[in-house]
Every structure is written in structure tokens, then in C-alpha cells.
MIBA-943396 format. One record per atom (N, C-alpha, C): x, z, y. Coordinates in steps of 0.1 Angstrom, whole numbers, plus 5000, padded with zeros to 4 digits. Example, Ala and Ser with C-alpha at 12.3 -4.5 7.8 and 13.67 -1.06 7.14 Angstrom:
513250784943
512350784955
513250784967
512850714978
513750714989
512950795000
END
This chain:
545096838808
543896768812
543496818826
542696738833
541996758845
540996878849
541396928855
540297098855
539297028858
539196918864
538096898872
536996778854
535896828851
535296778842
535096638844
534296628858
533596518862
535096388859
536196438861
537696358864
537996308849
537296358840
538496318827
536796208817
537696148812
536796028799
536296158792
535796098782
534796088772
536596198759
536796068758
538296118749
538796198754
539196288768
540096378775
539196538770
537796478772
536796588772
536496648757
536796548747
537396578736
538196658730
539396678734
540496708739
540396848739
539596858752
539596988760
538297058751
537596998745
536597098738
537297148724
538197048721
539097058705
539197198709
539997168722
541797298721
540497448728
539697438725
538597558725
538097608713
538197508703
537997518689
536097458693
535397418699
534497328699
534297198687
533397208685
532997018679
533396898688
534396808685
533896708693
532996598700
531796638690
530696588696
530196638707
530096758713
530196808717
530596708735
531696688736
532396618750
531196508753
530896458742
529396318751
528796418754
527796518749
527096608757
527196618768
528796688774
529296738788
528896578795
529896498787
529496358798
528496318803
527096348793
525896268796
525396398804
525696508808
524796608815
526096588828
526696528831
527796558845
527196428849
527296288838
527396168846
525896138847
525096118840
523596138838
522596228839
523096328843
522096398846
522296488855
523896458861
524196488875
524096668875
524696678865
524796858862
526196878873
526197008880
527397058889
528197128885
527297238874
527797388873
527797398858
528997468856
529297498841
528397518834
527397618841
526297708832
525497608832
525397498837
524397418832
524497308828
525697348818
525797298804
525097328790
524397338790
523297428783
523297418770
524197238763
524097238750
524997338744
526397348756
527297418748
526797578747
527197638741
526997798736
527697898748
527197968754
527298028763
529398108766
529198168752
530498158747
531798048752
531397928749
532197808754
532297768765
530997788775
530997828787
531697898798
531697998790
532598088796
533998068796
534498058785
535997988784
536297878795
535697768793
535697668805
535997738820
534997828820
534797908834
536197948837
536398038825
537298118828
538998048827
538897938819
540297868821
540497798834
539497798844
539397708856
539297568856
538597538845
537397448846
536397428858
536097288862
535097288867
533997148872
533097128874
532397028881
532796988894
533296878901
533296838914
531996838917
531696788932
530696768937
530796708952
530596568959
530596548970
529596628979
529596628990
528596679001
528296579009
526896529010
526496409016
525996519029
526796419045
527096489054
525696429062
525796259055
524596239066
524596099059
523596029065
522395949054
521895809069
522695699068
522095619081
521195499078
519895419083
518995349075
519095239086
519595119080
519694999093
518094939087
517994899101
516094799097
515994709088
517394639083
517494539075
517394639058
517294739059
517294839045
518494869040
519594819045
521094869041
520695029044
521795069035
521595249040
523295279037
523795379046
525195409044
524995579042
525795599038
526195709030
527395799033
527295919044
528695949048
528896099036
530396079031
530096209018
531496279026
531896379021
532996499023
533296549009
534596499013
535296588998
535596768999
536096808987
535996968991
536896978997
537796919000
539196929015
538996859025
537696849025
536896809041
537496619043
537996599035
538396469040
536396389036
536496309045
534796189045
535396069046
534595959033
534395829027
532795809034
533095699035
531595629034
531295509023
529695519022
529495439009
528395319013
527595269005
526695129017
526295109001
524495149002
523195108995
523394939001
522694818994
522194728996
521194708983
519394668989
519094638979
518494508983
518194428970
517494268973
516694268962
515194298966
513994278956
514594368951
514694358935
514794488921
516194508916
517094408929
518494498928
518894598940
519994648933
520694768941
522194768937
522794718947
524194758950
524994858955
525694898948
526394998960
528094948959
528394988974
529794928978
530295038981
530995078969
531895258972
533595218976
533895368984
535295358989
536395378972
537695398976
538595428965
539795488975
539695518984
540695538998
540295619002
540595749013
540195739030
541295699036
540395599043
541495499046
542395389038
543095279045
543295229038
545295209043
546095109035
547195079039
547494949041
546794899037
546494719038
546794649053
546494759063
546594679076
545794539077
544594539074
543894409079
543194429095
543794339098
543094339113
541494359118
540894269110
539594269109
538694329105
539294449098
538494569090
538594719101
538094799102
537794869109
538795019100
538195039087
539195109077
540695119081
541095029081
542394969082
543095059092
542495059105
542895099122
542995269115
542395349109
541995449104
543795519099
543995619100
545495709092
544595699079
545495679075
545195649055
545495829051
544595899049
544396039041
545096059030
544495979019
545096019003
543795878996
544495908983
543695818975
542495918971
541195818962
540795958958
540395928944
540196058941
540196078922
539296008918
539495928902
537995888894
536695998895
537096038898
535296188898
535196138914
535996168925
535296108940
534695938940
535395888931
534795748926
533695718922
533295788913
532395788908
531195898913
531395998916
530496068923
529496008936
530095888940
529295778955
527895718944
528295678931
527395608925
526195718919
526995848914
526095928912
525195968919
525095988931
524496068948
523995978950
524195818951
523095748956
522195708944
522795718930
521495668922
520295808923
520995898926
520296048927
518895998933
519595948948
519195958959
517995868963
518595668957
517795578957
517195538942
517595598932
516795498921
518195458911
517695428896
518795308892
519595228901
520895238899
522095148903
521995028897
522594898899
522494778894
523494768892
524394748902
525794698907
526494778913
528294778914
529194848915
529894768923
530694778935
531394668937
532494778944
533494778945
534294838953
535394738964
534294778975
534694688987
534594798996
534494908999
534295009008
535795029011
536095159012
537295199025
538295249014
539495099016
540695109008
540695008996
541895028990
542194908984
542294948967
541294928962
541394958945
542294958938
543594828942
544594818933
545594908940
545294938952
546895058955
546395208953
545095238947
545195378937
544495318925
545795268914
545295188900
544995258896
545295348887
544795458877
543395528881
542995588891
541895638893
540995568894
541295378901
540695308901
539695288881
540895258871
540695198864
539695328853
540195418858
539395568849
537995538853
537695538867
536595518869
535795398869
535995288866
535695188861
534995258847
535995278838
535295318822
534495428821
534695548834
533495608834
532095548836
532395458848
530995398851
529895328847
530995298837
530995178829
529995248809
530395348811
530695408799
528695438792
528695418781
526595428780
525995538780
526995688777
526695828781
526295858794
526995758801
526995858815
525995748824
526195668839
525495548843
525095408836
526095388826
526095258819
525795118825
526395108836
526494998844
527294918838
527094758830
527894658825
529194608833
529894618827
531194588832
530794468842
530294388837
529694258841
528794248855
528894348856
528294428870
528994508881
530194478875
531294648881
532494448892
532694528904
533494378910
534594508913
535594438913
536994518922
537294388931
537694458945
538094338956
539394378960
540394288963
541894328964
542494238974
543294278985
543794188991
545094088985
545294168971
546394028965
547594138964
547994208954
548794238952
549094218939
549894108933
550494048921
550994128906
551394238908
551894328899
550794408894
549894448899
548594538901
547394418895
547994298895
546394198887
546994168876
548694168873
548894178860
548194258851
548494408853
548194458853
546994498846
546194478854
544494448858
544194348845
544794188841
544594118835
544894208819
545594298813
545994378804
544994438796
544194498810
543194578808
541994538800
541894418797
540494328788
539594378795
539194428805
537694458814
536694298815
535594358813
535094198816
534294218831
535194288841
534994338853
535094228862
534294158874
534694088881
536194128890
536994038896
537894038904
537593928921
537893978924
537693938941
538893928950
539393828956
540993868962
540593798977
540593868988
540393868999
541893779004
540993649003
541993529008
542293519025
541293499029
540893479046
541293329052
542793319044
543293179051
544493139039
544392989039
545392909028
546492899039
546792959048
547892959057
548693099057
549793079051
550493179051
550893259068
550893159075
551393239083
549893319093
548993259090
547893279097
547393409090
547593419077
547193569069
548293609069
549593659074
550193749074
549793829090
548893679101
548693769112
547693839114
546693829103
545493899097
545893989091
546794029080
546794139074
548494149069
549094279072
550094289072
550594329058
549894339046
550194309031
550494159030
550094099035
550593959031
552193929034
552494029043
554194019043
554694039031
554594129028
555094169014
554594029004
553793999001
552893908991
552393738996
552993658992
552993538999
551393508988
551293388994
549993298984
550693238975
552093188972
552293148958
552693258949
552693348954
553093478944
551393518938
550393568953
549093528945
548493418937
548993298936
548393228934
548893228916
550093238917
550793298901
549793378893
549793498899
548993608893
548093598891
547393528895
545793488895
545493368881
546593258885
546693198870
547293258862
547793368860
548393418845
547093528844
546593538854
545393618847
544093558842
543793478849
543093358840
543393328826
544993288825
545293248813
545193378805
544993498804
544893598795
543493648796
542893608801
541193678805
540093568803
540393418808
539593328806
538493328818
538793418829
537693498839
537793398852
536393348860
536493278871
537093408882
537693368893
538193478904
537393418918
537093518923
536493528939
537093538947
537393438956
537993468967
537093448979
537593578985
536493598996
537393589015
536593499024
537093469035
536193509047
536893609054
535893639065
536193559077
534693489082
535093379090
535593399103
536193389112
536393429126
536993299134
535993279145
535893199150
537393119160
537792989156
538792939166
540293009156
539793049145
541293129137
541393059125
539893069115
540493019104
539292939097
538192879108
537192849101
537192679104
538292609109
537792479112
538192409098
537892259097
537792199088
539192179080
540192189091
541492199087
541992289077
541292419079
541592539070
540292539059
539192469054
538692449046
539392359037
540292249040
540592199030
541792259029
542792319033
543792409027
543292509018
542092569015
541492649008
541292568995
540692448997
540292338991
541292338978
542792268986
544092278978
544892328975
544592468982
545292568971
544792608961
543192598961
542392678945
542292558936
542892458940
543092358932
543892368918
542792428906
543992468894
543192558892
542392628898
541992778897
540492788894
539792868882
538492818885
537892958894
537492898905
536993018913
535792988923
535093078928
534193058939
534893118953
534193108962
534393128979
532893218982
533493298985
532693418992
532993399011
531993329018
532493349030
531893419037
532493519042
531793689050
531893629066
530593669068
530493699085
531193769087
532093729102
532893899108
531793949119
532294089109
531694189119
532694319129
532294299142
532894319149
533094499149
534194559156
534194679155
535094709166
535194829172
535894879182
537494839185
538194759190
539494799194
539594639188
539094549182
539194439180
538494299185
539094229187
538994109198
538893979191
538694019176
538193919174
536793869174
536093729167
534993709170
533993659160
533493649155
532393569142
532193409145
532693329137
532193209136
530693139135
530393079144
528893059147
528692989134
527192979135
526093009119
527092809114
526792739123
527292569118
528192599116
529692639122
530892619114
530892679099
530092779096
530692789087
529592759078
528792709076
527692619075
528692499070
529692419079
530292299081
531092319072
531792469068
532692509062
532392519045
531392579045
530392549034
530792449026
530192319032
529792219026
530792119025
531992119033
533392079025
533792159013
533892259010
534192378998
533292278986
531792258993
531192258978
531592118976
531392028986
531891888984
532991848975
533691988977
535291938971
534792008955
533492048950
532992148937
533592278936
533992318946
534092498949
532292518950
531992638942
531192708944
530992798957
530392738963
530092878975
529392918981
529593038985
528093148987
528593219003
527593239007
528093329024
527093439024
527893559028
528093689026
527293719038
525693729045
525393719059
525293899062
524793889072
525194039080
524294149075
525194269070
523494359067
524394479067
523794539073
523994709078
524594709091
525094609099
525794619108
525294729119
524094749124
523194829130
524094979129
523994979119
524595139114
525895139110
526995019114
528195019111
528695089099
527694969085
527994979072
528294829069
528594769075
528194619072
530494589070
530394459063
531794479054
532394459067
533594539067
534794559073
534594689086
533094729085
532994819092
532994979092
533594999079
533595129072
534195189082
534395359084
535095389094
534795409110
533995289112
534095259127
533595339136
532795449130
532395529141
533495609144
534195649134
535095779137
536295689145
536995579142
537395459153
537295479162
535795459170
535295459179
535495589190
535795669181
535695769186
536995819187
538195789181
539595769183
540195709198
539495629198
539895539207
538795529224
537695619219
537295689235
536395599236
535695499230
534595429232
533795439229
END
């Protein structure tokens, strides 16, 4: 098992209090005092018997814990979240609230491998993946910080399905009624399209949303956007997506960041049009947001406005994703961008 407490389920924790000679009721205790009530330190585990405590201690057991380095507040109320792992590597995370919700958009990366042009993460050396306990620890620190969590969405820095397992642990932790008990139904994963990894994913019975960062029904136009798409064409995604439907019964999101004179004219709305043709899904269309070392540009408010209303025309559901945190370069695809910025001397 995982020395690290915060890192292992409900059942692992079981496990590890058995082979102590503990009760296993016992393990929801630890979970509801690590994930709920944001306990650090062994000793303050207070249900177990001091005795048991110590064992833990002494087998090298222990609680993680992020270090929130620094705390940024855009005027629009976004708030981003810079954390440090205990090997110094730093994720950033992005509060959004609207009225009596609260989102948070946590990393699963530092850094990512995806190579999307558009994303600022991307330009970044990919570090390591990081553990279900650093996953889940973004949601703990900011409910600490702001209040009840609503929502979970993992759109931050890196790509959920290329660290699966950690991904999917923490999913059931987050998910889990001991610890935050955020409804699956609440929890989104966003992926740029990797076919083996939504099988996968489809296996899993989560009633978790799914999100696949489309950008363009032009193959050759999103391979120049994002260099995963070499590997992964659109009829390989487009496969995956219907065999996961057919085992899930689940609508899919695909989400398109607009950028102007590239992929937002009317020509490339109805390629979007006919390829989801079969699929039940919506369109998520994201303002680009601009970031250091990139030349690309945001599609003005009417195109994609224009772009909109062919989508719904044709009965795609769609919604546009408008600008919020950008101020503080939290806003989507801007994760990273300061330390970017600073890579590259600007």
C-alpha cells in the first residue's frame, strides 16, 4: 500500500489498518479526518488509539500536504491557486464562482505532453504526473480556503487520461461520501482524444462527465493545433466516443477554442456540424486566451456568435465558455504562463 494515507481509497486503508490488527471500521475514520476534515498529521488522528498511531508513524506512514505558494484574485472573482509539491515541483489550480456555485479546475500534470499550441501548459517541460492525494489535495485547500466545492472539472495543467490510474483513484476519492462527496455528476474529465484511455474510461461505469477537446473537424488543421492528433486521427476519436456511448448511454462534450481566421468560419462549423452527426453531444466554445510566445488570436464576439447559431441550427446544443481569470493568467489554456513568460524573457 501507499505510505502516503491521503493516496490510498477507503478499501486500501482497510487493508493497512487490518495488517495492524485494527478494526476495519476504523479506515472511514482516517478517510473522513484526511479528506474532511483536512487532518495532516498522524497524531491527529485522534479516533485511532494512540498505540495505532504510533505503528503508522513508525512503519512510515504518512499524510501529504500541498504548500499554497501564493493566492491571485482577478476583478472578475476568478481566483488561482499556485501549490508546491514536497519535491518543489508547482501546479496551479482556478476557483470560479457563479452566484451559489463553485468550481474548481485542478491540474493532473506539471505540465503537460499533449503539445497543444494554444495552451500555455503545453510550451512548459512536462515534470511528472501527479499522485491521487496531489489531485485531490487542490480540492481540499481551496474548499479549506473558499467554502463548499460544487464542481470538479479537470481542465487545468495536463492531460487526465495520460496519468489514468491516479486520475481515476481520485475521481472515487472525491467522489467518495466520507471524505468531499462531490456527485460524480459533478466531477467533468477533459481529454484531448486519446481512444484507448476512453475505452477504458467507458469500463469504468462513472457517471462522470467526459469532454474531448475537438478544436477543428479538420484533420489536418488539428494536427497543426495539437501534435496528439498525429498519433489519433478524428475517426479513431470518433469510434471511441461511439463505443462509449454505446456502453454508458452518456452525452459527450466537445469543446472548441475559437481562434480567429483558423477554425471559426462557417466552413468549419458545419464540418463540426457533420462529424457529431451520430453522436449525442454539445459544443463548448472557449474564447482564446492569449499567452506569451503565441501568435495566435481570439475570434471576435460575432464569429463566434455566427458560429453559435449554425451549431444550434443544425440542434447541437451550445454554450460559449467567455473569459474569466485572464487578468491573473488563470483563464483556460493559461495555466503556466507566468513561469512561460519568464522562460522566454518577456
Amino acid at each position: 500500500m501507499d505510505k502516503d494515507l491521503k493516496n490510498n481509497t477507503i478499501e486500501e486503508l482497510e487493508q493497512i489498518v487490518d495488517s495492524f490488527g485494527g478494526k476495519k471500521y476504523l479506515a472511514k475514520y482516517i478517510f473522513s479526518f484526511i479528506h474532511a476534515q483536512d487532518i495532516v498529521e498522524i497524531d491527529g488522528l485522534t479516533t485511532l488509539k494512540k498505540e495505532l498511531r504510533q505503528k503508522l508513524a513508525d512503519e512510515g506512514y504518512f499524510i501529504s500536504k500541498l504548500d499554497l505558494v501564493e493566492k491571485f484574485v482577478d476583478p472578475d472573482g476568478t481566483v488561482k491557486y499556485l501549490f508546491e509539491m514536497a519535491d518543489g515541483v508547482r501546479v496551479e489550480s482556478v476557483l470560479m464562482t457563479s452566484k451559489d456555485r463553485k468550481t474548481v479546475c485542478i491540474s493532473c500534470q506539471a505540465g503537460c505532453r499533449m503539445g497543444c499550441d494554444f495552451c500555455a501548459t503545453a510550451k512548459l517541460r512536462f515534470r511528472r504526473n501527479l499522485t491521487a492525494a496531489e489531485i485531490v489535495d487542490q480540492v481540499n485547500m481551496i474548499a479549506k480556503d473558499a467554502g463548499t466545492v460544487n464542481n470538479v472539472v479537470y481542465m487545468g495543467m495536463g492531460e487526465p487520461l495520460d496519468n489514468y490510474d491516479e486520475t481515476m483513484r481520485s475521481l472515487r476519492i472525491i467522489n467518495h461520501h466520507a471524505g468531499k462527496n462531490i456527485g460524480q455528476r459533478h466531477l467533468t474529465i477533459s481529454t484531448c482524444g486519446i481512444p484507448e484511455a476512453i475505452d477504458r474510461f467507458a469500463d469504468e461505469k462513472l457517471q462522470v462527465h467526459l469532454s474531448i477537446s475537438l478544436h477543428s473537424a479538420d484533420q489536418n488543421k488539428r494536427e497543426k493545433l495539437m501534435s496528439v492528433a498525429n498519433r489519433h486521427g478524428l475517426d479513431e476519436i470518433k469510434a471511441a466516443v461511439k463505443r462509449y456511448q454505446q456502453r454508458t448511454n452518456r452525452r459527450v462534450m466537445f469543446a472548441c477554442c475559437m481562434i480567429a481566421g483558423f477554425n471559426d468560419s462557417d466552413h468549419d462549423a458545419r464540418g463540426i456540424i457533420k462529424l457529431l452527426t451520430g453522436i449525442n453531444a454539445n459544443v463548448n466554445l472557449i474564447e482564446f486566451n492569449e499567452h506569451p510566445g503565441c501568435e495566435l488570436a481570439a475570434s471576435s464576439n460575432d464569429r463566434v456568435a455566427r458560429f453559435m447559431d449554425l451549431l444550434m441550427q443544425a440542434g447541437i446544443e451550445t454554450t460559449v465558455r467567455y473569459k474569466k481569470g485572464s487578468k491573473i493568467k488563470g483563464a483556460c489554456g493559461q495555466l503556466g504562463a507566468a513561469w512561460l513568460e519568464k522562460e522566454i524573457g518577456k
